[in-house]
RODO-2510 file (C-alpha; in nm, 4 decimals, decimal comma):
residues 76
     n   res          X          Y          Z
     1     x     1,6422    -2,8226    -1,4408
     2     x     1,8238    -3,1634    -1,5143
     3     x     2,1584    -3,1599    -1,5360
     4     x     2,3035    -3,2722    -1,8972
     5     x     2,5235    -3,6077    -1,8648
     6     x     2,7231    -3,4671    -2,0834
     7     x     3,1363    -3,4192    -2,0080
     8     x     3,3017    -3,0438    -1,9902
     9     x     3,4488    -3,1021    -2,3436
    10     x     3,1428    -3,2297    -2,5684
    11     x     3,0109    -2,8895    -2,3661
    12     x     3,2183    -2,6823    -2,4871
    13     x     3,2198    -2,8651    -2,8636
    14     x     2,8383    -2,7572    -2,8510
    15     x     2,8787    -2,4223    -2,7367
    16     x     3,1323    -2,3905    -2,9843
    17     x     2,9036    -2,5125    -3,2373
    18     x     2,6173    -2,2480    -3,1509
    19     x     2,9028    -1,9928    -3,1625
    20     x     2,9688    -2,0743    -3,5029
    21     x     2,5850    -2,0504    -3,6542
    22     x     2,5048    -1,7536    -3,4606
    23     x     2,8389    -1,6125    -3,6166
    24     x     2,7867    -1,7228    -4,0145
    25     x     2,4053    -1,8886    -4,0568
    26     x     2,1548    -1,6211    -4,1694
    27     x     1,9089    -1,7092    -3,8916
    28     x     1,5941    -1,5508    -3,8382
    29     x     1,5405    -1,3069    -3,5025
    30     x     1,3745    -1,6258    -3,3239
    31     x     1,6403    -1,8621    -3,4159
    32     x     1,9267    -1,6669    -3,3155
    33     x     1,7441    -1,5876    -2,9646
    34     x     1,6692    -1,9805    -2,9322
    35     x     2,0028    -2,0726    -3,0048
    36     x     2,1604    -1,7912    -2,7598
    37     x     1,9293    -1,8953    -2,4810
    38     x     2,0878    -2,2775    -2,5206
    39     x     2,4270    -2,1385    -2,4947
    40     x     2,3698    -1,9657    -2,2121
    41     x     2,2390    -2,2435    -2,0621
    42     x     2,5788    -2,4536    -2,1887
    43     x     2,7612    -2,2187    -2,0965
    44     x     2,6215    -2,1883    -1,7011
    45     x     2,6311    -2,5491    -1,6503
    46     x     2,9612    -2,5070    -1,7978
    47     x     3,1120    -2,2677    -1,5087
    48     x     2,9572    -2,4717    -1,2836
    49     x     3,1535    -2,8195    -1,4096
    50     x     3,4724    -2,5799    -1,3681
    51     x     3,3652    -2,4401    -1,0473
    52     x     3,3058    -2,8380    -0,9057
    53     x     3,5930    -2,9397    -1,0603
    54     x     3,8668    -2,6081    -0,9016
    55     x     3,6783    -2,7761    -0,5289
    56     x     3,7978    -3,1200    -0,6255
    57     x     4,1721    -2,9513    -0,7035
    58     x     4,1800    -2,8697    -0,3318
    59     x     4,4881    -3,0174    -0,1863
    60     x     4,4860    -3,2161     0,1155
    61     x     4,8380    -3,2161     0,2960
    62     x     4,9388    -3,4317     0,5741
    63     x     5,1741    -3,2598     0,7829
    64     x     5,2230    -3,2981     1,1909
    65     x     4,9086    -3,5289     1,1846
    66     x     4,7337    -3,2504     1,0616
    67     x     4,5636    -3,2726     0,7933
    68     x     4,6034    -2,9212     0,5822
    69     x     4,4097    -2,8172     0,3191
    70     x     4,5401    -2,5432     0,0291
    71     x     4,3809    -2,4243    -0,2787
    72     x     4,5883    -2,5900    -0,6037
    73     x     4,7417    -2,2736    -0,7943
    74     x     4,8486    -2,3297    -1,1681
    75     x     5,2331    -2,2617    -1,2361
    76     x     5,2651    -1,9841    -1,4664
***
């Protein structure tokens, strides 16, 4: 499977966009299955552009000529 070229945000605008026809289109049985299978699809590649992107947060610290690495935690 190819991975879309697409950014986290024009993601999310799509998946938002299925959202919103499953939600008020009257779609037949097939079209509302096609258009939940694509937004699970989003949505996966989604997780995983989080998931890449909470690695990349990591934290490298130089302390002691050590170099320490934490996990970055949100405030609040």
């Amino acid at each position: 499977m190819a991975k879309s070229e697409k950014n986290f945000e024009e993601l999310m605008g799509k998946l938002e966009e299925i959202t919103s026809k499953l939600e008020t289109d009257k779609l037949s049985l097939d079209e509302s299955v096609k258009l939940f299978e694509e937004g699970m699809k989003i949505s996966k590649e989604c997780n995983e552009k989080l998931e890449d992107a909470e690695k990349r947060i990591t934290i490298l610290l130089k302390t002691n000529d050590e170099i320490k690495e934490e996990n970055f935690v949100p405030e609040g």
